[in-house]
C-alpha positions as CSV (number, residue, x, y, z in Angstrom):
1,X,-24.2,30.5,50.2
2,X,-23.1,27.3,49.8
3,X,-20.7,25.8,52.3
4,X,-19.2,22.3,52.0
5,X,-20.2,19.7,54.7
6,X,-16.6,19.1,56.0
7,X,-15.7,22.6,56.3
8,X,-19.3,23.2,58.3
9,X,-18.5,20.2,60.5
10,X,-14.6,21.4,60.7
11,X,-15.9,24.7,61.6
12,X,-18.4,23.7,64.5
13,X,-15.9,21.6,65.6
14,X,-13.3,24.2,65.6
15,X,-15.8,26.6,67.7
16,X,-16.5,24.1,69.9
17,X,-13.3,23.3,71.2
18,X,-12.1,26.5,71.3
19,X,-15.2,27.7,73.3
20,X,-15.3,25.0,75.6
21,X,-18.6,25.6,76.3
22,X,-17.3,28.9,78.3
23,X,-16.3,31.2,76.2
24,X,-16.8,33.2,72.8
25,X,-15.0,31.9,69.4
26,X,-14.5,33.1,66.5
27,X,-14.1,32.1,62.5
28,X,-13.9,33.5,59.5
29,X,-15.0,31.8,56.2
30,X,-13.3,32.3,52.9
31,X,-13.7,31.9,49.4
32,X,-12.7,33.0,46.3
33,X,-13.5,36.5,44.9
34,X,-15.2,35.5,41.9
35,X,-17.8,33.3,43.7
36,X,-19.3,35.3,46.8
37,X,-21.7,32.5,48.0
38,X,-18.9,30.0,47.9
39,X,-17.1,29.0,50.9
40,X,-13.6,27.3,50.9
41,X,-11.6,27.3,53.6
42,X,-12.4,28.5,57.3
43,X,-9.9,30.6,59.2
44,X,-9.6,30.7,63.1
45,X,-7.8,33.9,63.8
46,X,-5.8,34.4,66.9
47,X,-7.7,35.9,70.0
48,X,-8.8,36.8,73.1
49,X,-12.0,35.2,74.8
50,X,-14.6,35.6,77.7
51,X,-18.0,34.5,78.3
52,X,-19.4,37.2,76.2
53,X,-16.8,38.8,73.9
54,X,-13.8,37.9,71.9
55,X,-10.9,40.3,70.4
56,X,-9.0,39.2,67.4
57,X,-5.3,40.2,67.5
58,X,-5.1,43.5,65.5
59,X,-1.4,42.0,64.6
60,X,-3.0,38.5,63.4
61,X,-5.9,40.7,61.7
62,X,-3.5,42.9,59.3
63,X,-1.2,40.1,58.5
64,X,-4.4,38.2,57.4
65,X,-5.7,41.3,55.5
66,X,-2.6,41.5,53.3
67,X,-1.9,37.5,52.8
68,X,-5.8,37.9,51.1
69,X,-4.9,41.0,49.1
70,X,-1.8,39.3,47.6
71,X,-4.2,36.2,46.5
């Protein structure tokens, strides 16, 4: 898999703020369909956080799913 530096360091920065330090993040990596071990863009869906789990919106999740099956 081959992921860009800037969107590795965008992504650890992403989880780190999020987190804080205190609580689970999440991110989803995407790229396009034709290239499975290339990442282009990360996503950071809406959720819910504690120490030790996270929940993504199931509203956020489903819009998400159909904005990639339209690309």
């Amino acid at each position: 898999m081959f992921v860009p530096r800037d969107l590795w360091r965008a992504t650890l920065g992403l989880l780190r703020e999020c987190g804080r330090t205190r609580r689970e993040c999440v991110a989803y990596w995407t790229g396009p369909a034709d290239s499975p071990d290339v990442v282009d863009e990360v996503v950071h869906p809406v959720h819910d956080a504690s120490a030790v789990s996270y929940a993504v919106d199931e509203r956020w999740l489903i819009a998400f799913w159909i904005e990639l099956a339209r690309q």
